[in-house]
VEXDREN-2710 file (C-alpha; in Angstrom, 1 decimal):
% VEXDREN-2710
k/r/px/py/pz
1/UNK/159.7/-23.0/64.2
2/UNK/160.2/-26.1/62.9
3/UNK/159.2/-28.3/66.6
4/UNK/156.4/-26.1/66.8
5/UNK/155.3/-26.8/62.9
6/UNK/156.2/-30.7/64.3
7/UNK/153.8/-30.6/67.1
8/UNK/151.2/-28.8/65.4
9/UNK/151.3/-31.6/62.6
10/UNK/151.3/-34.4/64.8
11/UNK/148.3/-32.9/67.4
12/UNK/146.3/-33.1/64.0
13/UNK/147.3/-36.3/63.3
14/UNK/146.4/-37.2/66.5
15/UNK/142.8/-35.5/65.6
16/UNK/142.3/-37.2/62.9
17/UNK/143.1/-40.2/64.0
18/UNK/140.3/-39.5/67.3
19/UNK/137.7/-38.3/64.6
20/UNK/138.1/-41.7/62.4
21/UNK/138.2/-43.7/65.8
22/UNK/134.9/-41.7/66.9
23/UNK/133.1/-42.2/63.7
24/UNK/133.9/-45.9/64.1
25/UNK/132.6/-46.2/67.5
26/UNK/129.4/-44.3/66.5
27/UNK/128.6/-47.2/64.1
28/UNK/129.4/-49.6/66.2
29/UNK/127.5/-47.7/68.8
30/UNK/124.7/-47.8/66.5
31/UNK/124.4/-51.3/65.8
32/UNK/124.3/-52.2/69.3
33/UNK/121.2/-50.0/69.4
34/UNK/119.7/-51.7/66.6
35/UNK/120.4/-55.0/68.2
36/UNK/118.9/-54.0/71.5
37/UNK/115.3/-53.0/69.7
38/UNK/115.0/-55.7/67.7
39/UNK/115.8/-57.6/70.8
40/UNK/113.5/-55.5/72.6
41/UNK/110.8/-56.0/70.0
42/UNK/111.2/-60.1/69.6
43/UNK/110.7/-60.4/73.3
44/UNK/107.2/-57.9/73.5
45/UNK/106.2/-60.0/70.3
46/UNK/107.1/-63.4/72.4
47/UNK/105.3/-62.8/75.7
48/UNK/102.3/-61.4/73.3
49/UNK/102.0/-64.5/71.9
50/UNK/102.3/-66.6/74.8
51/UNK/99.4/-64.2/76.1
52/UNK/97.1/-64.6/73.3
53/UNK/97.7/-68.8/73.4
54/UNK/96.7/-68.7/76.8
55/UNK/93.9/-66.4/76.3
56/UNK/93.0/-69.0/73.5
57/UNK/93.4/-71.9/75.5
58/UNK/91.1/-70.3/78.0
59/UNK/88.6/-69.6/75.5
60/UNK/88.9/-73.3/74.6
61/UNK/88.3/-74.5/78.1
62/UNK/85.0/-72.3/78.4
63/UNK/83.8/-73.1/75.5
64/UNK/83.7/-76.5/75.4
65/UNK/82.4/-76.8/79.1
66/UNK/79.7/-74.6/78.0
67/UNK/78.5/-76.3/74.6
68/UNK/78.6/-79.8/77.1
69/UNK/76.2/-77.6/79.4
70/UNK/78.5/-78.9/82.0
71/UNK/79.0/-75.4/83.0
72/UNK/76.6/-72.2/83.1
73/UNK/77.3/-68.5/83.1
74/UNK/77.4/-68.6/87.2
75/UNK/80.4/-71.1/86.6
76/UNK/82.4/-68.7/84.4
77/UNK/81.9/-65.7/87.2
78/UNK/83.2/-68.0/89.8
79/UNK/85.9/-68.9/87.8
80/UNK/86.9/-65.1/87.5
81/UNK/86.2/-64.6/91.5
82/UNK/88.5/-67.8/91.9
83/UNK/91.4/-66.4/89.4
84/UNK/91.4/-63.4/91.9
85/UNK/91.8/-65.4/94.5
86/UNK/94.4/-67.2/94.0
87/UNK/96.6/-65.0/91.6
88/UNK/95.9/-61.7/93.8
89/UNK/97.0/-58.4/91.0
90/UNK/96.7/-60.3/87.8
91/UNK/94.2/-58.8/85.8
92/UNK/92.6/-59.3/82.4
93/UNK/90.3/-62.1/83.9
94/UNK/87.0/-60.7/84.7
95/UNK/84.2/-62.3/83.8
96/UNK/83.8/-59.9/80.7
97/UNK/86.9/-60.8/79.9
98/UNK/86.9/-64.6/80.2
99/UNK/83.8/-64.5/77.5
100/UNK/85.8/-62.6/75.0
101/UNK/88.3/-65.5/75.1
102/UNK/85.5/-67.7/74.4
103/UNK/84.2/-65.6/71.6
104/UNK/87.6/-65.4/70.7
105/UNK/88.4/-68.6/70.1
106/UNK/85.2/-69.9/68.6
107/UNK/85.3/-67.4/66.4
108/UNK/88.5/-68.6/64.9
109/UNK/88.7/-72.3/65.7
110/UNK/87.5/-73.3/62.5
111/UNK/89.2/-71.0/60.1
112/UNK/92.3/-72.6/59.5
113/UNK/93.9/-69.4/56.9
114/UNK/92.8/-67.0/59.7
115/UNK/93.6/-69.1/63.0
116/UNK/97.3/-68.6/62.1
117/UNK/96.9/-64.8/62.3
118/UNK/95.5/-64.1/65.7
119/UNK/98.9/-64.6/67.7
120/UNK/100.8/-61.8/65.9
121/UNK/98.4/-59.2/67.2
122/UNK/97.7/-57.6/71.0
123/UNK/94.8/-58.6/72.7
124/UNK/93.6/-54.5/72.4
125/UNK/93.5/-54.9/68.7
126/UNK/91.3/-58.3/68.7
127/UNK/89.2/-56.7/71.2
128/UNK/88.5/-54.3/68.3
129/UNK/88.1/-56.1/65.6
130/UNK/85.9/-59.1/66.9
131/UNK/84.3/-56.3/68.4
132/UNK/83.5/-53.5/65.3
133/UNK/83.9/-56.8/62.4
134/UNK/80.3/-58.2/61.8
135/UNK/81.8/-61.0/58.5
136/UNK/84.8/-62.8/58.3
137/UNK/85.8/-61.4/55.2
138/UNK/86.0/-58.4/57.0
139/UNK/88.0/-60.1/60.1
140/UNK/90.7/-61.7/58.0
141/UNK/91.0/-57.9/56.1
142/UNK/91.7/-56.1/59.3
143/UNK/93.9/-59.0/60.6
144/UNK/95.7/-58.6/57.6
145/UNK/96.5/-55.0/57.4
146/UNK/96.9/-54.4/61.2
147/UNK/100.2/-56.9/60.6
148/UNK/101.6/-55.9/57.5
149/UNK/101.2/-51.9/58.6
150/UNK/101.9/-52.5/62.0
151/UNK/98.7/-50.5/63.3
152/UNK/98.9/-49.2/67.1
153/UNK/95.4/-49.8/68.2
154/UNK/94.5/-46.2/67.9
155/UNK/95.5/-46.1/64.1
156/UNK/93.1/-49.8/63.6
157/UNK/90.3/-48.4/65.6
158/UNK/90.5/-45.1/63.0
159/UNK/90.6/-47.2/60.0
160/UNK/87.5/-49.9/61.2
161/UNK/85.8/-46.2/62.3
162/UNK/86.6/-44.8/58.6
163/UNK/84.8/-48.1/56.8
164/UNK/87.8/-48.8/55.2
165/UNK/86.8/-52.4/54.6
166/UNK/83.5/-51.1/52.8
167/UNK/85.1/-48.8/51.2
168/UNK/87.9/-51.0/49.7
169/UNK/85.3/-53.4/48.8
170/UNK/82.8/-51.5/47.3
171/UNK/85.3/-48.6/45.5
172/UNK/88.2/-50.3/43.7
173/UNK/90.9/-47.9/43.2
174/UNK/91.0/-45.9/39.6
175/UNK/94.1/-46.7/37.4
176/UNK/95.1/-46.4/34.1
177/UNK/95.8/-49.2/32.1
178/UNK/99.8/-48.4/31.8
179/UNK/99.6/-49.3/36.1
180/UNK/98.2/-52.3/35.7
181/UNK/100.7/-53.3/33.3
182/UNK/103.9/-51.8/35.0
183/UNK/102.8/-51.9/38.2
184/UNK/100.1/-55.2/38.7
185/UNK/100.7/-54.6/43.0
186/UNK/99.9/-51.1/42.5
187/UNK/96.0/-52.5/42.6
188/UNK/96.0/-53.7/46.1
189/UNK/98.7/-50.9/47.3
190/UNK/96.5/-47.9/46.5
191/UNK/93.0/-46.8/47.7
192/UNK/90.4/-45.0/45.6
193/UNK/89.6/-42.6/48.6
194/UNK/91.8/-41.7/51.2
195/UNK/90.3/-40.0/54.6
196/UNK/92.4/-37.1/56.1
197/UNK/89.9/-36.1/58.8
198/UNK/92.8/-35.5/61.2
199/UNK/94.2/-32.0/59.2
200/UNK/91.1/-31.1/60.7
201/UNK/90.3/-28.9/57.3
202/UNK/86.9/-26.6/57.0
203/UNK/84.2/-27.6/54.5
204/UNK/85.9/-25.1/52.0
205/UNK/89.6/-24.8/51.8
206/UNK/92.4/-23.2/49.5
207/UNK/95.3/-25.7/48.2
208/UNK/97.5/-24.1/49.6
209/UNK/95.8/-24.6/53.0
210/UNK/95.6/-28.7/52.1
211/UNK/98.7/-29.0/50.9
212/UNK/100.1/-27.2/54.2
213/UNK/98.2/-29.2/56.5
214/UNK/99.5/-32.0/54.7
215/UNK/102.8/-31.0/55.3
216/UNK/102.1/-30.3/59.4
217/UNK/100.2/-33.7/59.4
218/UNK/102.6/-35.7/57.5
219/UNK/103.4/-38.7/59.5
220/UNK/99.5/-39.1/59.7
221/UNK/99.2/-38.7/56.4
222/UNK/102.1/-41.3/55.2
223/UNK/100.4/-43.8/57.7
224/UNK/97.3/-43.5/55.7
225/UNK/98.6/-44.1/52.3
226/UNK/99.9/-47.0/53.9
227/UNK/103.6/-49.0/54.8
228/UNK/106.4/-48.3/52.3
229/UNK/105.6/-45.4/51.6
230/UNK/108.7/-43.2/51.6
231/UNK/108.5/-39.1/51.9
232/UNK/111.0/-37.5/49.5
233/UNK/109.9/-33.6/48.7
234/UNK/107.1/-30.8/48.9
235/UNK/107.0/-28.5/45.8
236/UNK/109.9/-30.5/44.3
237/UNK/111.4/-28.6/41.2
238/UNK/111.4/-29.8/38.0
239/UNK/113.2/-27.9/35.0
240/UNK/112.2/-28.8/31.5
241/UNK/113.1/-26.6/28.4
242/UNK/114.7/-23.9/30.5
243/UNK/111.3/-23.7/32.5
244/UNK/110.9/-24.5/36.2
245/UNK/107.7/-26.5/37.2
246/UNK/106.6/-27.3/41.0
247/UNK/105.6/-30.7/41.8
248/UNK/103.5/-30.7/44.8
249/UNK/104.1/-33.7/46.3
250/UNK/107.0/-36.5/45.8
251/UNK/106.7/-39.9/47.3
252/UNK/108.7/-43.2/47.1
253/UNK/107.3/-46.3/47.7
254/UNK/109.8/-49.2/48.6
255/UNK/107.6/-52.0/47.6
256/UNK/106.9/-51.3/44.1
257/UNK/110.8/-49.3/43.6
258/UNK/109.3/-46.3/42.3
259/UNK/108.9/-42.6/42.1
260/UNK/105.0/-41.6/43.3
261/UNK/104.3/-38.1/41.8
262/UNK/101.2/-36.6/43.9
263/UNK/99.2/-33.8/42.5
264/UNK/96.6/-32.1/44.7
265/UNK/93.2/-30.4/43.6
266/UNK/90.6/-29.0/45.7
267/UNK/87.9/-29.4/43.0
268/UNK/86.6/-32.3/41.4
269/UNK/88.7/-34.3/38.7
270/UNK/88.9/-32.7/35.2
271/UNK/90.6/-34.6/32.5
272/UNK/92.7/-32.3/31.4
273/UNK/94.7/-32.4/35.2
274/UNK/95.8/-35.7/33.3
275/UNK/98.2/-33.6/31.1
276/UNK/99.7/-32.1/33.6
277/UNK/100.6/-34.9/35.7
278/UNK/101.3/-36.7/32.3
279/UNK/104.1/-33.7/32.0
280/UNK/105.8/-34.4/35.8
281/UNK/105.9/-37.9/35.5
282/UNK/108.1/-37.9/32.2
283/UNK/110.3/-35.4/33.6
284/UNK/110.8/-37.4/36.5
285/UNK/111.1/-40.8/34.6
286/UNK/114.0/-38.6/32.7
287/UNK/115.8/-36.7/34.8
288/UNK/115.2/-38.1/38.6
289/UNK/114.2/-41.8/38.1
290/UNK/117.7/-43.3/39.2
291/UNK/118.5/-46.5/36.9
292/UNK/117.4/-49.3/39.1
293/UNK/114.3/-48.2/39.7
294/UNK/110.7/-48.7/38.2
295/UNK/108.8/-46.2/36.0
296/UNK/107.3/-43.7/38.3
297/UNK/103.6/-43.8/39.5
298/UNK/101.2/-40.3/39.3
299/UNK/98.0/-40.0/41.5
300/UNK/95.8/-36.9/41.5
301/UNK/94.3/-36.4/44.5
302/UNK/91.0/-34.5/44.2
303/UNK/88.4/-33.3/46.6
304/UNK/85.5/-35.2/44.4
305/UNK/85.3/-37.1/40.8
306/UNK/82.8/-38.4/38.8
307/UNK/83.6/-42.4/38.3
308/UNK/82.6/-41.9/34.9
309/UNK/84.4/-39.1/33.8
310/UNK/87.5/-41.1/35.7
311/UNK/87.1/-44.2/33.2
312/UNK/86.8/-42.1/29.8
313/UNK/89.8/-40.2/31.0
314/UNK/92.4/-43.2/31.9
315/UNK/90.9/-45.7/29.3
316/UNK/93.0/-44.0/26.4
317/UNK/96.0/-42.2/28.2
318/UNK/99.5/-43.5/28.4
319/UNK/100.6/-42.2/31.7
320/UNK/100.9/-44.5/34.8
321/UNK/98.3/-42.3/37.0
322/UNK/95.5/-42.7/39.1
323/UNK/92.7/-40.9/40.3
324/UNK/91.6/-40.8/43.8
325/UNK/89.5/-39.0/46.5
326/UNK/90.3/-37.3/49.8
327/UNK/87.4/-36.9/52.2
328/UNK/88.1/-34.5/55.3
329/UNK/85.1/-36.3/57.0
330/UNK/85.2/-39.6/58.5
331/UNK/82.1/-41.5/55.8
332/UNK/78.6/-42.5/57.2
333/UNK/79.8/-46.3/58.2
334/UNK/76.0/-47.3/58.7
335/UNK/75.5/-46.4/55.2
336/UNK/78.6/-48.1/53.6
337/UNK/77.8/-51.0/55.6
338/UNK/73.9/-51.1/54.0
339/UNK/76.0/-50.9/50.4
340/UNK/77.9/-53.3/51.0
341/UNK/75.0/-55.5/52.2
342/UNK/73.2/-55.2/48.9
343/UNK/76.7/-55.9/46.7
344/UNK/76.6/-58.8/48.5
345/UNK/73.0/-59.8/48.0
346/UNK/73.9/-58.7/44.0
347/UNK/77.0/-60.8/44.0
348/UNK/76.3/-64.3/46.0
349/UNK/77.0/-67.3/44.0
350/UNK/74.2/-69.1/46.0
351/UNK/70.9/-68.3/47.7
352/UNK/72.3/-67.5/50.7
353/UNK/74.1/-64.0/51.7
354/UNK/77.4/-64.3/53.3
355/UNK/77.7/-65.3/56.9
356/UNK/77.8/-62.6/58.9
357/UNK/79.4/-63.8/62.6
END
């Protein structure tokens, strides 16, 4: 009995000692992997940018041969049919093509903050922008997001389709005054109006059927709020008093190190939903916040609001909440883009209304 009590104890051991040895080569395991895609991604990133200097450089060429009227646009099509020619399969240098890279480059050759930009994006995504972007205000903006949120093309052709530039411009997100004081970033992390077009909700819905499509939809969703932000629970409970309460949506957000409480109404803003999320944050703050993190961050989302009714209601409360929009229909761009015109015309320091190129 005893050898066999022996053997038993020294197979486990042996067990044991696979299991610790396994777990330890599944780390190591893993960090190879990590290595290899951020290997894998510094390389794309490097032959991208060697692609976009040459694309840059070519625009160069053109241009300046054209603006010496030493060539015409004859020239540039023979210079596609002679491309062809001699480097038989490469592509990307029709004669289409060849313009963009002029347009391309003279329209950032003399915008030294933006010029810096262009090489850490595909050639798909410029071919967007230069070709949906009328001002350079609104160039630089898309640059500037497509890099920090790491759009595919698909997402930054669904944000230039949404007006999100206009929108940004002409709607500045609804806060409190406690957020501006806590949380000064919050101003340029949040949006006053987020589109969800892709739940694919009807006209008139129940919350429950947005916050379920939310749920089913949620990557899309997290995408649009924008980077950083971190998904932590749906109907997370909260227990006050000997009560249980519901929280319909709980967020992190890794730039600003705090709790986001998200409340969800499919009717347009009352103040009193201020209460409420008033209520969750506090419990969260007390109970959930861990220690080294920030005071937590409430936003009501709601199908409509009256701007006014919005500034009456946050002017005197003490809560760190904003209000916001969700519109389940992509906004008439045309019609933004006419707004945005005339805040322009309203708010030019000179006579002339900005350069639109």
């Amino acid at each position: 009995m005893r050898r066999t009590s022996d053997k038993t104890k020294a197979t486990s051991k042996r067990g044991s000692a696979n299991l610790a040895r396994f777990e330890i080569d599944e780390t190591t395991f893993a960090e190879i992997a990590e290595l290899i895609a951020a290997s894998r991604e510094r390389a794309l990133q490097s032959v991208n940018t060697v692609l976009i200097e040459l694309y840059w450089r070519v625009g160069e060429i053109i241009s300046r041969k054209i603006e010496s009227a030493e060539w015409g646009d004859g020239t540039v099509d023979r210079l596609s049919l002679y491309v062809a020619k001699r480097q038989p399969g490469i592509r990307g240098f029709s004669r289409a093509n060849l313009f963009r890279m002029r347009q391309f480059y003279e329209t950032y050759r003399d915008d030294p903050i933006v010029s810096p930009l262009v090489r850490q994006l595909p050639w798909s995504h410029h071919l967007t922008i230069l070709g949906q972007s009328k001002r350079r205000e609104e160039r630089e903006f898309y640059l500037r997001l497509a890099i920090q949120e790491k759009w595919s093309k698909r997402e930054l052709e669904r944000q230039v389709g949404a007006a999100l530039f206009e929108r940004v411009v002409l709607s500045r997100p609804r806060v409190s005054p406690v957020v501006r004081q806590t949380h000064p970033d919050a101003l340029s992390i949040f949006k006053d109006a987020y589109n969800v077009e892709f739940l694919g909700l009807p006209q008139v819905h129940a919350e429950a059927d947005f916050h379920s499509a939310l749920l089913d939809k949620l990557k899309d969703f997290l995408i649009e709020l924008g980077r950083d932000f971190c998904f932590v629970g749906s109907e997370y409970p909260l227990q006050v008093g000997g009560q249980d309460f519901a929280l319909d949506l709980l967020l992190f957000h890794r730039g600003l190190n705090c709790l986001v409480a998200v409340e969800l109404k499919v009717t347009r803003f009352q103040p009193e939903y201020l209460g409420k999320l008033s209520f969750y944050l506090e419990a969260l703050d007390r109970d959930v916040k861990k220690d080294h993190e920030r005071p937590s961050i409430g936003v009501l989302l709601c199908a409509s609001k009256d701007d006014e009714v919005v500034e009456y209601a946050l002017s005197r409360t003490l809560s760190p909440a904003l209000i916001a929009e969700y519109q389940t229909q992509l906004p008439d761009k045309k019609l933004l883009r006419s707004k945005l015109h005339e805040f322009y015309l309203q708010n030019a320091s000179g006579d002339e209304d900005p350069q639109e190129s």
